[in-house]
N, C-alpha and C positions, 0 to 999 in steps of 0.2 A: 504493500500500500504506500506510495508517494503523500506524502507528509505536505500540507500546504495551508500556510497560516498567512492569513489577509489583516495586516495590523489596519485599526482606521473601520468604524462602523458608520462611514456618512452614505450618500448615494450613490457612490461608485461601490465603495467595498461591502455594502448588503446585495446588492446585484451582481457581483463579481461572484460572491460566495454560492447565492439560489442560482445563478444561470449555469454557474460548474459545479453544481452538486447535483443537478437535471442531466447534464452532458458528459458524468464522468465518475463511473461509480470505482472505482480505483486509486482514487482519491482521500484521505481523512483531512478533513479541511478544520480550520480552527478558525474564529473573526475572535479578534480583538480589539476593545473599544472601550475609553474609561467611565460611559457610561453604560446603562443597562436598557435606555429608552433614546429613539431616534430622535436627533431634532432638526425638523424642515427646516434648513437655514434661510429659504426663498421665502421664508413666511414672517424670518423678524421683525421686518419692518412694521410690519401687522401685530407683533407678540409686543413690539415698546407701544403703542396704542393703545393696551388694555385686553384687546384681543385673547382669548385662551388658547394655549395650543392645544392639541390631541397630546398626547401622550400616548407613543406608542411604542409599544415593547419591543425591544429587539429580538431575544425570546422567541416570542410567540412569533413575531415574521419569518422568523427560521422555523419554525412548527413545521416536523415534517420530512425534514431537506437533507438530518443527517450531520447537520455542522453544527460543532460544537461553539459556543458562547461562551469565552472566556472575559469576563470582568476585567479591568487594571491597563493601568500605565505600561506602554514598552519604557525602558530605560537605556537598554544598549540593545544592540543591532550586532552579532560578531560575524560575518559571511565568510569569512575561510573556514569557522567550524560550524557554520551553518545552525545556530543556532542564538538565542533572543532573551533579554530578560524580561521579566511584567511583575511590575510592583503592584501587588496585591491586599487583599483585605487580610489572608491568612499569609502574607510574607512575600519576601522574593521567589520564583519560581522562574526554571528555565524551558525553554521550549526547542527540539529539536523541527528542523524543516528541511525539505526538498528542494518545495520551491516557496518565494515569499511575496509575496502580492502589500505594494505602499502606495495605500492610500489614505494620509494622514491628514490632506485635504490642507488648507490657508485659512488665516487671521486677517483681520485688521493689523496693520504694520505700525505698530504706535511708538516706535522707537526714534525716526526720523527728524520730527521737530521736538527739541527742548518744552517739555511741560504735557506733551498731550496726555502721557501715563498718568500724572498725579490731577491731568482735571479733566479731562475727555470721558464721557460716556463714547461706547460703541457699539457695534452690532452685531455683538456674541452673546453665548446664552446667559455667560453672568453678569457680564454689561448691562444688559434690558432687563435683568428683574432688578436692578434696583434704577434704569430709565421711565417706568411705567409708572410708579407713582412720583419723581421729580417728575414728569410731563402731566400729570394729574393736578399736582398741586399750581404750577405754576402754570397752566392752561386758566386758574380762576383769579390771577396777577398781570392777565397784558404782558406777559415777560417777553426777554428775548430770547430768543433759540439759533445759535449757528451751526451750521450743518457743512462742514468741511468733505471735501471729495464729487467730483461730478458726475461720477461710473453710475451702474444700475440703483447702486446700494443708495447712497446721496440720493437719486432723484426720487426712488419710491419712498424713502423716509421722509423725505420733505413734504412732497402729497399726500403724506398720509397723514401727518402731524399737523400739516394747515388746516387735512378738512377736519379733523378729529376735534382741533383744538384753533378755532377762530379768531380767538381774541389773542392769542399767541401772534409776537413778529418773528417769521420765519424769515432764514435767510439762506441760501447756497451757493456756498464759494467754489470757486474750480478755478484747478492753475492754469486750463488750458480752456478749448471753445466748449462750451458745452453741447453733448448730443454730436462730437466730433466724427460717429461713427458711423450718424445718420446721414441722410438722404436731406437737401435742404428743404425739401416737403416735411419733412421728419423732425427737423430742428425746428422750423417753424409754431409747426404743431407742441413740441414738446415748451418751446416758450411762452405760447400764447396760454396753454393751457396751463401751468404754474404763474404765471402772472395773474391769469384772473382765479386763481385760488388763493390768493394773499402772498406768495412765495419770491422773494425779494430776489434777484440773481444778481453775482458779480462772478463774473467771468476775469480769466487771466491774472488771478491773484494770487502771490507767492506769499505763504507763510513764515517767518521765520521763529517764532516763539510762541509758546504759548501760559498766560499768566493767569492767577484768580481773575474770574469778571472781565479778561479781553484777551485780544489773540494781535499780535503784532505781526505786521507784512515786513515785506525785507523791505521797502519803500519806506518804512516808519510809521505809515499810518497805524492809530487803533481803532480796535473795532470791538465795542462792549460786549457781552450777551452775560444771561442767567445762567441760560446749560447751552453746553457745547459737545456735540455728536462728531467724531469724527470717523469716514469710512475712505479713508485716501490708503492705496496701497493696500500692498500684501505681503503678509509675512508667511513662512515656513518652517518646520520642524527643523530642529538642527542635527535629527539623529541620524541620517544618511551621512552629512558630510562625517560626521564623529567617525560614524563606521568606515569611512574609507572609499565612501560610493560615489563615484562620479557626478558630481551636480554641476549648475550652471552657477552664475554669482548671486542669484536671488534664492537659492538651497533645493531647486527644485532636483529632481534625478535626469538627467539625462538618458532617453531611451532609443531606440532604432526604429523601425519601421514595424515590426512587428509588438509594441511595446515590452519590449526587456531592455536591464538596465545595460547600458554600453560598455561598462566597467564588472557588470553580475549578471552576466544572462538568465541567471536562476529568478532574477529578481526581476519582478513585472511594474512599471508605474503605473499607475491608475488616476485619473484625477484631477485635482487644481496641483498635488503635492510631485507630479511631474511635468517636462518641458516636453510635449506630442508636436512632434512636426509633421502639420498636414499633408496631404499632395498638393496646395499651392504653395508649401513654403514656407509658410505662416506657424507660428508656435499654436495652438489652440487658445480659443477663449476660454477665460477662466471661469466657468458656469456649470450650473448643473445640465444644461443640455450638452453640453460635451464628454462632460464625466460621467454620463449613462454609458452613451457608445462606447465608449474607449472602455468602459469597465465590462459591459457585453461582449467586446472583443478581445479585450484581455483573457474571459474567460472561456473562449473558442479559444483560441493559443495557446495556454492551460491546460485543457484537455488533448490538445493536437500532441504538445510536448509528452504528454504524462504514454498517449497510448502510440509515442514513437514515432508522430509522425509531425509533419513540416509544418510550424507556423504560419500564418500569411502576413499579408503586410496591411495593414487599418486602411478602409478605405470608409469615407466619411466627406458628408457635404451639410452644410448648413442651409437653414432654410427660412430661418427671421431674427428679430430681437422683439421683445416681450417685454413690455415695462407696464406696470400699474402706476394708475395715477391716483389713488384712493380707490375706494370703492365702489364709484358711477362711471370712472374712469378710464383710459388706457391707451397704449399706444402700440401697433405690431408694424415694426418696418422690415417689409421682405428685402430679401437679401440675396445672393448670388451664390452659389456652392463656396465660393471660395471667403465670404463670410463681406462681401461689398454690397451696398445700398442698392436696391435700386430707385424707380421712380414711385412706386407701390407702397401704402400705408393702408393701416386699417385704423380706425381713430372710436374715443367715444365709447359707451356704452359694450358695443360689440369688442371690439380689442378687449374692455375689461373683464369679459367673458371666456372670449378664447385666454387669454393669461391664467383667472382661476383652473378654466380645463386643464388645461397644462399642468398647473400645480401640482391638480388631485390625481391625472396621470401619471405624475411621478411616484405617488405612491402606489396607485393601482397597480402600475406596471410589475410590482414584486410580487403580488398577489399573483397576478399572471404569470409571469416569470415560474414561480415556484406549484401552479397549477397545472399550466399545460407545456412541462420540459424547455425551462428556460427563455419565454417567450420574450423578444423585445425587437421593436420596430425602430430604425431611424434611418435617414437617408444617405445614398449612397452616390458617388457618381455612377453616369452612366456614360460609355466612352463615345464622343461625338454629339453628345447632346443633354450637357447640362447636369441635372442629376435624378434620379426616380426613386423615391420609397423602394425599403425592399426589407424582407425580415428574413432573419438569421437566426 
């Protein structure tokens, strides 16, 4: 039996796990995760609002599938003896493996500018339980709220805190254009609709400090607020580089075509917690709509390795961007395989609809996955024309 432990319980590595324990019964697979219940990271922005999440077991989603549920911390990583530490509730314990599936997944990167640690809230699970009552209390204050970072995270927390909380002055800073990724139908939209939600924008602004009560630009200006949110950046685990594992400068693993690591072919990345280089070239985005595929495909290459035969190489095409703008809200800019704009948007009401779909599809998907032999759908090219759905 091939020995295979998947550290990292987010939505690549509970998919990684169900879709090769469907495709691969020669296998003893082990997930490791410091917690024992999943959290939707797509849905934070929604959990600092007040919002309840689900609580869903990790457990019981594995109900089934054969793979064991280990609780605890990894602590080191040793891949020449092929084997892991996990600090536990009953101690240290080791773990011997085959092969090792890292999907430890990204942070908020809050180390960059001086002060965000000791005064920034952010948009992790322990950040937002104590974000949802300061946005409670100070939603019935007219306070101010600054909202640092332009990316998905920034613009749905912003919309969501404007509509939640009205008398609140929202603001969203970004060091670059905002919606840089969109389509100028796309940006448009995405400014008009945050302006007339109360959501203040300043585009192009460099932070340099950050102090009780303001946040200093490298320009000098200051800029007061109550609470300050910030989601700029991504940080990663630092147990790869510790172990020896080839990463890039921002600590992701470097991997090849087939997702194994370049330096540990034993070792598979999975995730935001590695660097996938598409077929145009492109690093991957860092989202949960990439880290399903790549963890679906990881684990077809998994079992390919385990029963001796060829991996293949990830083929993968995108096919929108998905942002909520609150809850009556939203924006879908289709997009080109190769992850470029087009001229096509969905806007309003609808977009806010396909986005929740999407959501709850992410979790349906394990249900399915682990009901009918690893089931999962995402798009592929197709050679000469574009790209087609297709399931694997």
């Amino acid at each position: 039996m091939a020995q295979v432990v998947i550290i990292g319980g987010g939505y690549g590595g509970i998919l990684t796990a169900i879709r090769l324990s469907r495709r691969q019964n020669k296998a003893q697979i082990t997930l490791i995760n410091p917690r024992d219940h999943f959290v939707e990271r797509i849905r934070l922005h929604q959990t600092a609002v007040g919002t309840k999440p689900r609580r869903l077991s990790i457990p019981e989603m594995l109900r089934g599938t054969g793979v064991h549920f280990q609780q605890g911390w990894v602590t080191e990583i040793r891949p020449d003896h092929k084997t892991l530490c996990v600090n536990t509730d009953q101690g240290v314990i080791t773990l011997p493996f085959d092969y090792l599936v890292y999907a430890l997944g990204s942070q908020t990167r809050r180390d960059q500018v001086p002060g965000v640690e000791q005064y920034a809230f952010s948009l992790d699970l322990h950040s937002v339980e104590g974000l949802k009552p300061a946005l409670t209390q100070l939603g019935t204050q007219a306070g101010r709220v600054l909202i640092v970072g332009g990316g998905l995270s920034g613009i749905e927390a912003s919309a969501e805190i404007a509509e939640r909380y009205p008398a609140l002055k929202v603001e969203l800073i970004t060091q670059g254009e905002l919606g840089s990724n969109l389509s100028p139908e796309g940006r448009n939209y995405l400014r008009q609709t945050l302006t007339q939600m109360g959501v203040g924008l300043r585009e192009h602004l460099k932070i340099s400090r950050v102090e009780a009560q303001q946040i200093i630009t490298v320009s000098g200006e200051t800029l007061p607020y109550d609470l300050l949110l910030w989601t700029a950046g991504f940080n990663f685990s630092p147990l790869a580089q510790s172990a020896g594992i080839k990463v890039n400068g921002l600590g992701q693993i470097i991997v090849d075509p087939e997702l194994r690591s370049v330096s540990h072919p034993f070792i598979y990345g999975v995730g935001d917690a590695a660097c996938v280089l598409l077929p145009s070239g492109r690093a991957q985005r860092l989202a949960c709509a990439t880290a399903m595929p790549i963890a679906a495909h990881a684990a077809d290459n998994l079992a390919a390795s385990i029963a001796g035969q060829t991996p293949r190489a990830l083929a993968f095409s995108y096919t929108l961007i998905c942002i909520s703008l609150g809850r009556r809200k939203g924006l879908v800019q289709w997009v080109k395989g190769d992850d470029s704009p087009t001229s096509r948007i969905t806007t309003g009401f609808k977009a806010a609809v396909i986005k929740e779909l999407i959501c709850r599809y992410t979790i349906l998907s394990f249900y399915l996955a682990r009901r009918f032999g690893g089931f999962y759908l995402w798009s592929q090219p197709k050679p000469q024309s574009g790209f087609a759905p297709a399931i694997r």
